[in-house]
C-alpha positions as CSV (number, residue, x, y, z in Angstrom):
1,X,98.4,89.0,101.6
2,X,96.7,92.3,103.2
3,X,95.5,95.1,101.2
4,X,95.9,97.7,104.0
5,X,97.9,100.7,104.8
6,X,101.1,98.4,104.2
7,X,99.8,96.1,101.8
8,X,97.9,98.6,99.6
9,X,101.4,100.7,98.6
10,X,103.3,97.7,97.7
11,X,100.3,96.5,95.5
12,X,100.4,100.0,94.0
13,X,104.6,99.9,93.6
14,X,104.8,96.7,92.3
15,X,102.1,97.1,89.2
16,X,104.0,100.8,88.7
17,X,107.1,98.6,88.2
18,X,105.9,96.6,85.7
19,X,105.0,93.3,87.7
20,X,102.5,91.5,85.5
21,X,100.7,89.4,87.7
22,X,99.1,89.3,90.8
23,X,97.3,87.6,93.6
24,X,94.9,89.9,96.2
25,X,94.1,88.4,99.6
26,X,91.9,90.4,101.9
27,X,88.4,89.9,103.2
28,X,88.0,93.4,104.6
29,X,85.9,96.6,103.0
30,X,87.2,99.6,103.1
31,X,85.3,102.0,105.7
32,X,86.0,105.7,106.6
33,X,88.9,105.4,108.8
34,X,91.1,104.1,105.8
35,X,91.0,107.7,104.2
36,X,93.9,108.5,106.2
37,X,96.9,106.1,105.0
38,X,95.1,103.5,102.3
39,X,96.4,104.6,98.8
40,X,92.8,102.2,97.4
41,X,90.7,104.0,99.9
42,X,89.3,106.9,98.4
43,X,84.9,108.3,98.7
44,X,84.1,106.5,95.8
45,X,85.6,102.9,97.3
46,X,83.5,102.8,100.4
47,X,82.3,99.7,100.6
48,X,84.0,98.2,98.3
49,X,85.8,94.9,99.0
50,X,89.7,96.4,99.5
51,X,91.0,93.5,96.8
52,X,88.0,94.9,94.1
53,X,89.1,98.7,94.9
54,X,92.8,97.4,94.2
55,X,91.7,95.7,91.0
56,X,89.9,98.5,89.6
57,X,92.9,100.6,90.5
58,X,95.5,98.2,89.4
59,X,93.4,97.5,85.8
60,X,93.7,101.8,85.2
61,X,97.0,102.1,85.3
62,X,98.1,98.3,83.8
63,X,95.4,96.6,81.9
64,X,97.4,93.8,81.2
65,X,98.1,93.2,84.7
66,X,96.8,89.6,85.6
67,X,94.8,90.1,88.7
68,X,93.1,86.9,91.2
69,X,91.6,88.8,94.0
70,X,90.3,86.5,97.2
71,X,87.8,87.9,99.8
72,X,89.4,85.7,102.8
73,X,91.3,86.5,105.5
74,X,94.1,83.9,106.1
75,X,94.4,81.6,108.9
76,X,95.3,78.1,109.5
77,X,91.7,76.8,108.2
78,X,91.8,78.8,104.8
79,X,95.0,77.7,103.8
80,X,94.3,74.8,101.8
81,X,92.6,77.2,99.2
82,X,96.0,78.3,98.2
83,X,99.5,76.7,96.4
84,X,102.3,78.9,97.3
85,X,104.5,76.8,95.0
86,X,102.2,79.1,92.0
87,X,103.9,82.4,93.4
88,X,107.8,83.8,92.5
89,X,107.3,85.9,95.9
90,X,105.0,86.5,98.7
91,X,104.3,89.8,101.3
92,X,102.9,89.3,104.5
93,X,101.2,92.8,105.2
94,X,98.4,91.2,107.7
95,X,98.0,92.1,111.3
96,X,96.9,89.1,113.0
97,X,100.5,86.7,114.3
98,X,98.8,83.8,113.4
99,X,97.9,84.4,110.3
100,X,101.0,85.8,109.2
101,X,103.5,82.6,110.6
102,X,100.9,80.6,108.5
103,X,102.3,82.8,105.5
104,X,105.3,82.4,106.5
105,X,105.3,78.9,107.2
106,X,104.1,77.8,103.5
107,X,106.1,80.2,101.7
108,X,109.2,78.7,103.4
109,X,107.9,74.8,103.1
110,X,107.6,76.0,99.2
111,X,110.7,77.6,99.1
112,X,109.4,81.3,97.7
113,X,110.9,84.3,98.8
114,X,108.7,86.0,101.6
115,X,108.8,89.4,103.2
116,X,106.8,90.4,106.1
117,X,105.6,94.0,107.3
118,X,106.4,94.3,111.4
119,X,103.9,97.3,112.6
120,X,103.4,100.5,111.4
121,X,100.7,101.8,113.8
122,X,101.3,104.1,116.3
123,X,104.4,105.7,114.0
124,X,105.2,109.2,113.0
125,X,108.9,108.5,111.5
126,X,109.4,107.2,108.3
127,X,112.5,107.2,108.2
128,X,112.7,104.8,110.9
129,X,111.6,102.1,108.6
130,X,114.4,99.2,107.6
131,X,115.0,96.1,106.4
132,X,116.6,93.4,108.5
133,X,116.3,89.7,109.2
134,X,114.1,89.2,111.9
135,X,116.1,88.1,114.0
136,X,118.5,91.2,114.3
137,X,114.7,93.6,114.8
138,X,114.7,95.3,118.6
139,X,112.5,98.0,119.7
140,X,108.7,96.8,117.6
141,X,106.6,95.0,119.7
142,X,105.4,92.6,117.0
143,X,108.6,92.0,115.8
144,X,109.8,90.9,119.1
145,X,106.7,88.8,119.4
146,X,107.4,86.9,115.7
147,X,110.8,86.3,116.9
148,X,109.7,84.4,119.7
149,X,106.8,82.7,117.5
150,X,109.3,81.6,114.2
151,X,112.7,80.4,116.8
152,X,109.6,78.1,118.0
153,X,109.0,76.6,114.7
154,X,112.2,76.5,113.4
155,X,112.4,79.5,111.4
156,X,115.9,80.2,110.9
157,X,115.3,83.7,109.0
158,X,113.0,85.6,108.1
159,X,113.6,89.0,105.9
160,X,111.3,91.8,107.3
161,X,110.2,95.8,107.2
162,X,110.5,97.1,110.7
163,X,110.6,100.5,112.2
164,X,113.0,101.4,115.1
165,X,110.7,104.0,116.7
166,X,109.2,103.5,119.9
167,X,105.7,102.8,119.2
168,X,103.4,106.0,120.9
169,X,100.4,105.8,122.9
170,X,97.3,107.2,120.5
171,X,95.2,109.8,122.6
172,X,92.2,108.6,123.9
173,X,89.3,110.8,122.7
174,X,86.7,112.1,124.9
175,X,84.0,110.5,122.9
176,X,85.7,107.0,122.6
177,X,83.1,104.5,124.6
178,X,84.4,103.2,128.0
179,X,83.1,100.1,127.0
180,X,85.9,99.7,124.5
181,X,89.0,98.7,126.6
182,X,91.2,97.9,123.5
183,X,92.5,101.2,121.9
184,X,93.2,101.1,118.1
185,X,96.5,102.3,117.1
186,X,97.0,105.4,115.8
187,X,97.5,106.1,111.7
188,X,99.5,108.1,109.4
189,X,99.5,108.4,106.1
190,X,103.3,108.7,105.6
191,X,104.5,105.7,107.9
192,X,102.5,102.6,106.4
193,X,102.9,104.1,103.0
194,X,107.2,103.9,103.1
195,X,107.2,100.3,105.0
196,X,105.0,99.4,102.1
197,X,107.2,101.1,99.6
198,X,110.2,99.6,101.2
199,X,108.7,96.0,100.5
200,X,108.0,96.7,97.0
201,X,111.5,97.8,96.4
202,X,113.0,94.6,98.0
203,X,110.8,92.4,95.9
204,X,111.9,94.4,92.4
205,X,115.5,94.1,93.6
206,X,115.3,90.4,94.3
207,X,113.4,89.2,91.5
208,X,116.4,91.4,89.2
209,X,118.9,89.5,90.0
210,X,120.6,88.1,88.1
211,X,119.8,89.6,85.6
């Protein structure tokens, strides 16, 4: 769920590993300002729904790959439109809380495996990303928030990529219109990319055992 800065990398991992089936949930195009961290996001893609510029990429490097791609976002009311009991593991790479306890909360009624992405804007270290139950996360604002929001619903654990670098400010550029109170966080290319990288690498690891 999320083919973003996070999302996109552990799409891109996980087909490079050999994974040979996959579902794409992501209602957003990909515009300008995803040059800078997106691995689908490239001049020819503009435009493009993000899961069809995943596809295309996924299908040149494994054509055998099964690939279901859904132009939603998901929230409470698009739920129904999808059986988590179908999947062997889920990532939660979406930004918005709700949408992502959702996630969360289905995968864990359906007993699949789930890993969620904390935030990865406003980072310059990658090597502050880890993995940790959410629980044990300090320092990332929206982990602290999710911790909060799953101890409220009972969520006992919850396995999750996290950085522990003090999120920075992004400079506010002298062209940026007053009327815009809400700055956007600012974007790397190497800090998404590793928490996405990371997630992959958990999900190959987990689904080996036992093996």
């Amino acid at each position: 769920f999320g083919i973003g800065g996070v999302g996109g990398y552990v799409v891109e991992a996980l087909v490079r590993s050999g994974i040979g089936a996959l579902d794409l949930i992501d209602n957003d195009k990909v515009c300008l300002t995803n040059l800078n961290r997106q691995i689908i996001a490239t001049r020819k893609t503009l435009g493009m729904y993000k899961v069809d510029a995943a596809e295309e990429r996924i299908k040149e490097i494994s054509p055998e790959c099964k690939v279901r791609t859904y132009k939603v976002f998901y929230l409470p009311e698009t739920q129904d439109q999808f059986d988590f009991h179908e999947y062997d593991y889920v990532v939660d790479a979406i930004d918005t809380v709700t949408g992502k306890l959702t996630i969360i909360e289905n995968a864990k009624k359906a007993g699949v495996p789930v890993i969620s992405s904390m935030g990865a804007g406003n980072k310059i270290n990658p090597a502050a990303f880890e993995v940790a139950d959410i629980y044990e996360t300090s320092i990332c604002p929206l982990a602290k928030v999710m911790r909060r929001e799953c101890k409220k619903r009972g969520i006992d654990s919850l396995k999750v990529v996290y950085s522990k670098e003090p999120p920075r400010c992004p400079l506010d550029l002298p062209e940026k219109e007053e009327t815009n109170k809400r700055s956007t966080p600012g974007s790397t290319a190497f800090a998404p990319s590793v928490a996405g990288l990371i997630i992959a690498g958990e999900i190959v690891n987990d689904l080996c055992k036992g093996y």
